[in-house]
PDB file of N, CA, C and O in Angstrom:
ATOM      1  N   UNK A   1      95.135 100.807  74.745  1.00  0.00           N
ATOM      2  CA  UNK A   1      94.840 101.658  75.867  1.00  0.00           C
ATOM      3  C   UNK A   1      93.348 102.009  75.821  1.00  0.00           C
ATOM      4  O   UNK A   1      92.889 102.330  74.724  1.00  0.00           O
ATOM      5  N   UNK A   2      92.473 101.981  76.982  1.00  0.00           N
ATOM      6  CA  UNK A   2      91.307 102.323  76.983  1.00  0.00           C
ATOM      7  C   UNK A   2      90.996 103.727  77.037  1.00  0.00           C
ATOM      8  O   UNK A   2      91.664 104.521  77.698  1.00  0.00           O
ATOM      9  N   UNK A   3      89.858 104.084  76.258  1.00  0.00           N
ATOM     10  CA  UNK A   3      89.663 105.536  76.367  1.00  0.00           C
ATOM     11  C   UNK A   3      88.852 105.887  77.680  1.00  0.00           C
ATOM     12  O   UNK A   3      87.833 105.230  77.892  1.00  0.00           O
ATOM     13  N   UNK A   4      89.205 106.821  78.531  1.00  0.00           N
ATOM     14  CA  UNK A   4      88.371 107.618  79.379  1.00  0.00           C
ATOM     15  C   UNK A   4      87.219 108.453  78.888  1.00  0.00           C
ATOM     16  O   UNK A   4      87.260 109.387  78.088  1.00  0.00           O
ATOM     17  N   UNK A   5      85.866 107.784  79.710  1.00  0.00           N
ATOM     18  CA  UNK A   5      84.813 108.612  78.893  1.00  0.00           C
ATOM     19  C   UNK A   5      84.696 110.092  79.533  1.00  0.00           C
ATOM     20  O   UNK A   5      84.710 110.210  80.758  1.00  0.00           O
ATOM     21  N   UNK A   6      84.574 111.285  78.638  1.00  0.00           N
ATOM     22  CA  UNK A   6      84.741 112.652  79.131  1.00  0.00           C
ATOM     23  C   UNK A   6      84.243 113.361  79.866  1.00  0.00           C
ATOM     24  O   UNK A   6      84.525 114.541  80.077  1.00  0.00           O
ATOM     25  N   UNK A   7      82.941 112.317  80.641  1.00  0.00           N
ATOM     26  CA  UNK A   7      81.695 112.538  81.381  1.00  0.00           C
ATOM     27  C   UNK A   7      82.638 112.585  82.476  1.00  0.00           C
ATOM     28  O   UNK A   7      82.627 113.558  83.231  1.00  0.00           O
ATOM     29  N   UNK A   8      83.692 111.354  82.688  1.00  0.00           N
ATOM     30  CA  UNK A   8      84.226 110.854  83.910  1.00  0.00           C
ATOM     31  C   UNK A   8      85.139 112.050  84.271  1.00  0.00           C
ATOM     32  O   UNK A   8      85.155 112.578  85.382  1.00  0.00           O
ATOM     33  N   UNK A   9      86.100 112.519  82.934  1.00  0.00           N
ATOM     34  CA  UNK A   9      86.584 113.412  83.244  1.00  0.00           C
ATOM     35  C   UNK A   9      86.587 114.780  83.962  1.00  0.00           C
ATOM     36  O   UNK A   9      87.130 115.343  84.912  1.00  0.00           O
ATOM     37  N   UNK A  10      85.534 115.042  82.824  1.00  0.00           N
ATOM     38  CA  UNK A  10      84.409 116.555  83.295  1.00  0.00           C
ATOM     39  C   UNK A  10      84.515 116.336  84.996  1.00  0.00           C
ATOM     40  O   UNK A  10      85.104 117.082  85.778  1.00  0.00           O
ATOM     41  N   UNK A  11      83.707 114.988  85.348  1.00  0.00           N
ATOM     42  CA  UNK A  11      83.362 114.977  86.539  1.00  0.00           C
ATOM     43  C   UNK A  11      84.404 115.062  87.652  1.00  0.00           C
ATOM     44  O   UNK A  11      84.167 115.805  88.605  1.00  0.00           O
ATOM     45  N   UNK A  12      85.450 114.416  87.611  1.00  0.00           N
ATOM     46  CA  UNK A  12      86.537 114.668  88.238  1.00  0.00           C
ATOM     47  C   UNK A  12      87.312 116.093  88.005  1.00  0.00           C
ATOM     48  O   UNK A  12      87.971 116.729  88.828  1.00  0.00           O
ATOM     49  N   UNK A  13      87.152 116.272  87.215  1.00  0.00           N
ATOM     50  CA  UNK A  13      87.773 117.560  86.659  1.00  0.00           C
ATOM     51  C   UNK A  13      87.570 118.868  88.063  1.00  0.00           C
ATOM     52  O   UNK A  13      88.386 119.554  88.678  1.00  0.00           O
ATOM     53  N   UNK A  14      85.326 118.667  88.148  1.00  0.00           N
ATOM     54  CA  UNK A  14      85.087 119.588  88.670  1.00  0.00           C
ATOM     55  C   UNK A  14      84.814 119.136  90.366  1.00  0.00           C
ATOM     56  O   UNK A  14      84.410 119.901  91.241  1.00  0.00           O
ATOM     57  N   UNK A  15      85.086 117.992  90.494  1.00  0.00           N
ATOM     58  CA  UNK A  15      85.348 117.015  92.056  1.00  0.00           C
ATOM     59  C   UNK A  15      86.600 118.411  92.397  1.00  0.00           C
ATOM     60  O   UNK A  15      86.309 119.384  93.092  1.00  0.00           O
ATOM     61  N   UNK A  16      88.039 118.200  91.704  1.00  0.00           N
ATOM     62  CA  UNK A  16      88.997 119.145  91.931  1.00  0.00           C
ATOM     63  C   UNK A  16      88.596 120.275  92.093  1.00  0.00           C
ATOM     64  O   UNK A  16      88.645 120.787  93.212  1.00  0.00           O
ATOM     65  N   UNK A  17      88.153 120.869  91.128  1.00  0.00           N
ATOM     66  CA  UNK A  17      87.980 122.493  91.144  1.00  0.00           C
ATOM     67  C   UNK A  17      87.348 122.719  92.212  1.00  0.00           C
ATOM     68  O   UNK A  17      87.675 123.813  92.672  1.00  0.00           O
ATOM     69  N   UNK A  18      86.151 121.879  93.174  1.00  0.00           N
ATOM     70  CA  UNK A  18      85.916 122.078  94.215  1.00  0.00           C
ATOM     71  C   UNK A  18      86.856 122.026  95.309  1.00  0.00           C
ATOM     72  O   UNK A  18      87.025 123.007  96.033  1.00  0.00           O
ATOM     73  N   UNK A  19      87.551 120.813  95.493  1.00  0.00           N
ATOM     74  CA  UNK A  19      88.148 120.518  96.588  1.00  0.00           C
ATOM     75  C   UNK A  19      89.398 121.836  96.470  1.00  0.00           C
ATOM     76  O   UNK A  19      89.868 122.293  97.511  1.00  0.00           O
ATOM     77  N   UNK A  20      89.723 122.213  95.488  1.00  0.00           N
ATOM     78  CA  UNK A  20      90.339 123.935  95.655  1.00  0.00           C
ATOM     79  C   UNK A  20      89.919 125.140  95.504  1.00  0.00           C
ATOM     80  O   UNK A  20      90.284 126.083  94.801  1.00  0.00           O
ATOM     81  N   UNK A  21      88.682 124.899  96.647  1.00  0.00           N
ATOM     82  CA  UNK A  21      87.727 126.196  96.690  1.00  0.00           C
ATOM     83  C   UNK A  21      87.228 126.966  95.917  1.00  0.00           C
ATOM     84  O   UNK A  21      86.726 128.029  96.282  1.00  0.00           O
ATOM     85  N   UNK A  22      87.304 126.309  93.917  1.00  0.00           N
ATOM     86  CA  UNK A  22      86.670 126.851  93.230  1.00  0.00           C
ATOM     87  C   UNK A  22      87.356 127.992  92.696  1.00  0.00           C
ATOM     88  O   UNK A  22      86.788 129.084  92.694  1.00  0.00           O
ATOM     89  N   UNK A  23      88.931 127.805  92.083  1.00  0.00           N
ATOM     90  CA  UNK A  23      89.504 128.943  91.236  1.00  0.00           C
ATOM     91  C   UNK A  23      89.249 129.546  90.333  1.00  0.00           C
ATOM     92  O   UNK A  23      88.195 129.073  89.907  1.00  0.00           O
ATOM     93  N   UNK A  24      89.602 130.456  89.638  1.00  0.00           N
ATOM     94  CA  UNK A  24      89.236 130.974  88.399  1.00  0.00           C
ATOM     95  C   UNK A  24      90.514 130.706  87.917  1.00  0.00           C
ATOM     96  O   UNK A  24      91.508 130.861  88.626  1.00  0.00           O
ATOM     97  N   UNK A  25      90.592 130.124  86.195  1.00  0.00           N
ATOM     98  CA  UNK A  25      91.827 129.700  85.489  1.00  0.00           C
ATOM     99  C   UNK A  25      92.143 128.946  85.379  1.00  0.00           C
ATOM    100  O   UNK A  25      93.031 128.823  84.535  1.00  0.00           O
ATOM    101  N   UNK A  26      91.647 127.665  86.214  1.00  0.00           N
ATOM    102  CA  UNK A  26      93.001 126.518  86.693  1.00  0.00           C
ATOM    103  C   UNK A  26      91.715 125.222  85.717  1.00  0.00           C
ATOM    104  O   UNK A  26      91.620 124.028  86.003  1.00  0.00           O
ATOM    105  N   UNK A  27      90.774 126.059  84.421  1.00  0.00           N
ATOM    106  CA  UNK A  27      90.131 124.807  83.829  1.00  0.00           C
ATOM    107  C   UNK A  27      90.876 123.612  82.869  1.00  0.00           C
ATOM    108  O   UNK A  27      90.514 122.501  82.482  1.00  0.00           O
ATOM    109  N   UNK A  28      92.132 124.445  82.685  1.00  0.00           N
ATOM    110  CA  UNK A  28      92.747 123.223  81.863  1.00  0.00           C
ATOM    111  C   UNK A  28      93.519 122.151  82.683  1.00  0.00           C
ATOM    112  O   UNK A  28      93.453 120.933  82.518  1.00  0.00           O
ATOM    113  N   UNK A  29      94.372 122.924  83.730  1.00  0.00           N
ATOM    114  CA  UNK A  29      95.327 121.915  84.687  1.00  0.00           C
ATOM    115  C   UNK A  29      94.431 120.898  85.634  1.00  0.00           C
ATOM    116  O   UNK A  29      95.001 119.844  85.916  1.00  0.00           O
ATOM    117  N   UNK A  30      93.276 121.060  86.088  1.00  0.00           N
ATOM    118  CA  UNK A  30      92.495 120.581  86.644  1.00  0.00           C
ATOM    119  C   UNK A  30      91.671 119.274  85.717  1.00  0.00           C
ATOM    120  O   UNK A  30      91.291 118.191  86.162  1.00  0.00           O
ATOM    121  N   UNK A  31      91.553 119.807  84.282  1.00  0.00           N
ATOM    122  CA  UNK A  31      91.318 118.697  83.363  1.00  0.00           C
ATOM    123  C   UNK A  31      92.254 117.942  83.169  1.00  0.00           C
ATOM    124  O   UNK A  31      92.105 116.726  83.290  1.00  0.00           O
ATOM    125  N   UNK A  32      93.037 118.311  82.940  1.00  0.00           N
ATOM    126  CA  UNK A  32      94.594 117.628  83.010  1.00  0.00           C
ATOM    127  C   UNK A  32      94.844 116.383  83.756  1.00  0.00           C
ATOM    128  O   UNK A  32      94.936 115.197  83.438  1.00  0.00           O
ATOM    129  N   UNK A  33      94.946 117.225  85.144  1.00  0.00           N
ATOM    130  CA  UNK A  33      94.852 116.151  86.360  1.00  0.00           C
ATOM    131  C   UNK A  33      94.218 115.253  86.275  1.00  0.00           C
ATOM    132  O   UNK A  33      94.560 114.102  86.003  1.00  0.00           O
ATOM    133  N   UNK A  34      92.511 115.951  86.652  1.00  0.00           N
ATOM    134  CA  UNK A  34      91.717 114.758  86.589  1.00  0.00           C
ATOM    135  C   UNK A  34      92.090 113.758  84.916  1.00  0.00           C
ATOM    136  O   UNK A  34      91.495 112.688  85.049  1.00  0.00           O
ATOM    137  N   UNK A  35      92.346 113.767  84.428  1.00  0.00           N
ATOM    138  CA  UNK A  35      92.432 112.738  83.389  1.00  0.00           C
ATOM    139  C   UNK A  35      93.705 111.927  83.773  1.00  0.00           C
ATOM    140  O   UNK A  35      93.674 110.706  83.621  1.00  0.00           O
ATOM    141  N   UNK A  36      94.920 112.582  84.303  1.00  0.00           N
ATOM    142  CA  UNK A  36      96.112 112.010  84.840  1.00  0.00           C
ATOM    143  C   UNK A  36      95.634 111.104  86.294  1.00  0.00           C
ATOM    144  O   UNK A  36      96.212 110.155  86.824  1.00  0.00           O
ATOM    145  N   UNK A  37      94.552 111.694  86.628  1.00  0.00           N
ATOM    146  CA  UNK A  37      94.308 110.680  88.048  1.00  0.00           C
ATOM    147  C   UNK A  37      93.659 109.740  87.629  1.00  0.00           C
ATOM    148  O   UNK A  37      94.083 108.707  88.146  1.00  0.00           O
ATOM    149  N   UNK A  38      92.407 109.459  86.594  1.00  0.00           N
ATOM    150  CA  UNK A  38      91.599 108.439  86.583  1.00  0.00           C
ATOM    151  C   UNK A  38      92.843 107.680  85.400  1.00  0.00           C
ATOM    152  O   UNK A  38      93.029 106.703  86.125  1.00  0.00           O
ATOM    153  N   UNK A  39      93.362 107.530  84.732  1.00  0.00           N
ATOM    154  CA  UNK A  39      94.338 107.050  84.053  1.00  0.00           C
ATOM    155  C   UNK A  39      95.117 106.251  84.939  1.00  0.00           C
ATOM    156  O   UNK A  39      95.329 105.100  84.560  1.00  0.00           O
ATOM    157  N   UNK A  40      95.734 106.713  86.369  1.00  0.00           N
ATOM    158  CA  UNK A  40      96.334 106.000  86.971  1.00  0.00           C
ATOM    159  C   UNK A  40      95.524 105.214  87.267  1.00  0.00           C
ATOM    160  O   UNK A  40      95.770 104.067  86.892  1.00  0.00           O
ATOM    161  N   UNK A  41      94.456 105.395  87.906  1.00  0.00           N
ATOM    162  CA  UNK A  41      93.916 104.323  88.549  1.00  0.00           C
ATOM    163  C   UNK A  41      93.605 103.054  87.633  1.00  0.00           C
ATOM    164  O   UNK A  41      93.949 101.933  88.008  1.00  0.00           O
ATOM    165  N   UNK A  42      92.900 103.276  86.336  1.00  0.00           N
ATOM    166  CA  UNK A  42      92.554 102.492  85.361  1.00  0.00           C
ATOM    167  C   UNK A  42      93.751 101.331  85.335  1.00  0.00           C
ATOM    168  O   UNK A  42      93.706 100.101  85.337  1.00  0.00           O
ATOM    169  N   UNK A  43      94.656 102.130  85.315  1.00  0.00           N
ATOM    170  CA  UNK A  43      96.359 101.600  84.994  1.00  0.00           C
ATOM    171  C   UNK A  43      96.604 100.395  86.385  1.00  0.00           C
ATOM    172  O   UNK A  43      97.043  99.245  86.345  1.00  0.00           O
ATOM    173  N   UNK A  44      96.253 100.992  87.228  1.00  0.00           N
ATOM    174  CA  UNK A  44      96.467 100.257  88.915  1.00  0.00           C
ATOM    175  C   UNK A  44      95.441  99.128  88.816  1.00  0.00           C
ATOM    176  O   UNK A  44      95.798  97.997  89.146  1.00  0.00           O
ATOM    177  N   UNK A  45      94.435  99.303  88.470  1.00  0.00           N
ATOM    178  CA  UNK A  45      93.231  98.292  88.517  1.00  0.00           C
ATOM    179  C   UNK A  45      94.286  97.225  87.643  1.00  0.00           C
ATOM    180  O   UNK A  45      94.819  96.262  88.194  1.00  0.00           O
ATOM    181  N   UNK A  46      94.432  97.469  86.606  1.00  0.00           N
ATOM    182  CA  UNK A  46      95.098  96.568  85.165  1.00  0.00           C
ATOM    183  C   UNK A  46      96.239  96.152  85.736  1.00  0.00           C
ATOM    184  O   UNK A  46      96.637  95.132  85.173  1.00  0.00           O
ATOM    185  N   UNK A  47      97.212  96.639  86.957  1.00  0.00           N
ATOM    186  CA  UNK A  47      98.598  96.253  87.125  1.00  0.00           C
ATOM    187  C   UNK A  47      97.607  94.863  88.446  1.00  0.00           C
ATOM    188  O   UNK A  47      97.765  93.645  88.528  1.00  0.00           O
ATOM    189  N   UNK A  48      96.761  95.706  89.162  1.00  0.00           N
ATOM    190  CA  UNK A  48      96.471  94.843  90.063  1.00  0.00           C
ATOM    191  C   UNK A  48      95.611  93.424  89.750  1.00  0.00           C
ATOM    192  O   UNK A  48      95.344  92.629  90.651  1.00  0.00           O
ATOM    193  N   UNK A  49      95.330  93.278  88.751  1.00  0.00           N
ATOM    194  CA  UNK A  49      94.774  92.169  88.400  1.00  0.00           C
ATOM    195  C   UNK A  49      95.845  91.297  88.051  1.00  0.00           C
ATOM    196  O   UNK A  49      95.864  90.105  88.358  1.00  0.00           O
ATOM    197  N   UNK A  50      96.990  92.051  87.229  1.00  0.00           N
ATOM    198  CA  UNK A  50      98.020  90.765  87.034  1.00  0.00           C
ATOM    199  C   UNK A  50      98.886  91.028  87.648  1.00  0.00           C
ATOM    200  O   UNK A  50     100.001  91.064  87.128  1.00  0.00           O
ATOM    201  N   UNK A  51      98.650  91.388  89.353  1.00  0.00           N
ATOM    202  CA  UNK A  51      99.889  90.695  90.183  1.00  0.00           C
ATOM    203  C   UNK A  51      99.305  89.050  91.044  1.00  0.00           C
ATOM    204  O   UNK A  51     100.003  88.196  91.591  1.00  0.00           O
ATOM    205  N   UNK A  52      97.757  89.101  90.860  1.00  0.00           N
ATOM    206  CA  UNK A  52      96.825  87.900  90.873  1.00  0.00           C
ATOM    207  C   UNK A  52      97.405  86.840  89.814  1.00  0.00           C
ATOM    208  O   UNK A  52      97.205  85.630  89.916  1.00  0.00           O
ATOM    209  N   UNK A  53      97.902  87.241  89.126  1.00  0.00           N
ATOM    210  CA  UNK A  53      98.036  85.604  88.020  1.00  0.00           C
ATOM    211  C   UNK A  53      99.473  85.725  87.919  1.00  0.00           C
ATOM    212  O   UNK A  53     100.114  85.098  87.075  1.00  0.00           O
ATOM    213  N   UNK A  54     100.090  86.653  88.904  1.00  0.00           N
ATOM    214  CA  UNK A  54     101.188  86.155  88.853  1.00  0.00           C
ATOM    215  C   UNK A  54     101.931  85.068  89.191  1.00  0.00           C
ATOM    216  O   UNK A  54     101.392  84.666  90.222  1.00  0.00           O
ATOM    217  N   UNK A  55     103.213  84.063  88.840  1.00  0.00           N
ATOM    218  CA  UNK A  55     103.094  82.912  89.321  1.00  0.00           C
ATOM    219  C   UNK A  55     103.869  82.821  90.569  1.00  0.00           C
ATOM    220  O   UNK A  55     104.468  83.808  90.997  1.00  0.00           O
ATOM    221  N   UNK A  56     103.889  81.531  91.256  1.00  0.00           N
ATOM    222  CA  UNK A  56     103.839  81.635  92.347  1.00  0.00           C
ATOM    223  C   UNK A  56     105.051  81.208  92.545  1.00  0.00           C
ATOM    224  O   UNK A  56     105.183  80.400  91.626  1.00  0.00           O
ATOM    225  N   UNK A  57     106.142  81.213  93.205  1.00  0.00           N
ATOM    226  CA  UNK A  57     107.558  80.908  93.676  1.00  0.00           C
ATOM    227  C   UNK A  57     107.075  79.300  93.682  1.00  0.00           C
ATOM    228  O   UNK A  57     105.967  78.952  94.093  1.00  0.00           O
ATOM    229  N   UNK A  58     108.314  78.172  93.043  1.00  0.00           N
ATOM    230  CA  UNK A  58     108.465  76.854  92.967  1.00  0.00           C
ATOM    231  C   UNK A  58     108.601  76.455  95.257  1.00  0.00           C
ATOM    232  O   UNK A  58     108.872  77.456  95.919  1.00  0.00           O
ATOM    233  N   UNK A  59     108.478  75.642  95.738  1.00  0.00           N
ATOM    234  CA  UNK A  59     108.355  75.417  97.144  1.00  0.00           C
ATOM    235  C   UNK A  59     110.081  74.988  96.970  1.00  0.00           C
ATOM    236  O   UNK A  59     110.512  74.289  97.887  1.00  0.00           O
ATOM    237  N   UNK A  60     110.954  75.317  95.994  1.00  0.00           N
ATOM    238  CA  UNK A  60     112.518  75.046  96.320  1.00  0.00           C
ATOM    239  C   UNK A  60     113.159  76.529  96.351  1.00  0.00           C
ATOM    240  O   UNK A  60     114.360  76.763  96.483  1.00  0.00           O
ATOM    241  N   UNK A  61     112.068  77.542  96.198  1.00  0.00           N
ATOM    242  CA  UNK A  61     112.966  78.745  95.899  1.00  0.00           C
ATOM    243  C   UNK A  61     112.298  79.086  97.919  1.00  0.00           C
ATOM    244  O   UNK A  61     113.069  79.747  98.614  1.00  0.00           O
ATOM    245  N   UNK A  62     111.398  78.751  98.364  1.00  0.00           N
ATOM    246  CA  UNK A  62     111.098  79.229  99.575  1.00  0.00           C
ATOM    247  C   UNK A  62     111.643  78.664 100.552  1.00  0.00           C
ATOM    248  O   UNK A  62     112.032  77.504 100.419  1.00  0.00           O
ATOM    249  N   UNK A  63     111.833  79.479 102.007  1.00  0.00           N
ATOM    250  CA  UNK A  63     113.022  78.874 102.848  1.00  0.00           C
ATOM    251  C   UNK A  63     111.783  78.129 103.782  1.00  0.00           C
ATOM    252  O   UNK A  63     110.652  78.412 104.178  1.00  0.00           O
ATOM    253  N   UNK A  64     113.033  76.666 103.890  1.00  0.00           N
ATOM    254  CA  UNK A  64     111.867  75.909 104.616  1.00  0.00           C
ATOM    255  C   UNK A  64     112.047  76.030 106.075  1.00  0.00           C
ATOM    256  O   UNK A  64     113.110  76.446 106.536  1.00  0.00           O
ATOM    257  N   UNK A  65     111.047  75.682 106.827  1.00  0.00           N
ATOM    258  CA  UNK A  65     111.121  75.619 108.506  1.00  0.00           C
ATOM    259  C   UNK A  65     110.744  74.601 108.776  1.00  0.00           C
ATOM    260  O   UNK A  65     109.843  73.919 108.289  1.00  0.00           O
ATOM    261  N   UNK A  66     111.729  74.355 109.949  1.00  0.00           N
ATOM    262  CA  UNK A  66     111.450  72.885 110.770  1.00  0.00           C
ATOM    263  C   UNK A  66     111.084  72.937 111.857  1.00  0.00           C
ATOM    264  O   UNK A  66     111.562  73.920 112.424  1.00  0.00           O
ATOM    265  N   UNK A  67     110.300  72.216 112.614  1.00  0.00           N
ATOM    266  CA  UNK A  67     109.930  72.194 113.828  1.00  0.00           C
ATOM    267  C   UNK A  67     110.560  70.847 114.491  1.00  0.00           C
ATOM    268  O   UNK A  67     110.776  69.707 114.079  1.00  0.00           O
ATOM    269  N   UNK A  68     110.775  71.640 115.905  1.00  0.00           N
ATOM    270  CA  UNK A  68     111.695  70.174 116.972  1.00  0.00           C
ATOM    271  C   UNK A  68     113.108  70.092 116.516  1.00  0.00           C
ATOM    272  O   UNK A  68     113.685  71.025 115.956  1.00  0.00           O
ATOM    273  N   UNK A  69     113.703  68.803 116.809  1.00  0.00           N
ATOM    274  CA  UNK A  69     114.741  68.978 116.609  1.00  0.00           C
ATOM    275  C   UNK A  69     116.492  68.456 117.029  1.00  0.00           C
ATOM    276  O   UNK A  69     117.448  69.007 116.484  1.00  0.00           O
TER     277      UNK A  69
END
């Protein structure tokens, strides 16, 4: 698993704390998050690269079409 650097975190951390008008208290759940959000994504990037090499259906498993007739 790759580590998240804490810069990224911090930074997202306080992306949130803005976009909720700037609470008082909420510094741990907001770290939290932001580490739970850039994690997903990291995770999504990594799922989305190997749905690219995924392999491709044999041309007997796909339904064929005919034209005319």
């Amino acid at each position: 698993m790759r580590e998240i650097p804490l810069a990224a975190i911090r930074a997202r951390a306080y992306d949130i704390w803005e976009r909720n008008h700037r609470p008082d208290g909420y510094e741990i759940q907001f770290w939290l998050l932001a580490e739970r959000e850039l994690r997903a994504e990291l995770e999504g990037r990594r799922d989305a690269a190997g749905e690219d090499a995924a392999p491709v259906p044999a041309t007997g498993d796909a339904p064929v079409e005919t034209v005319g007739g």
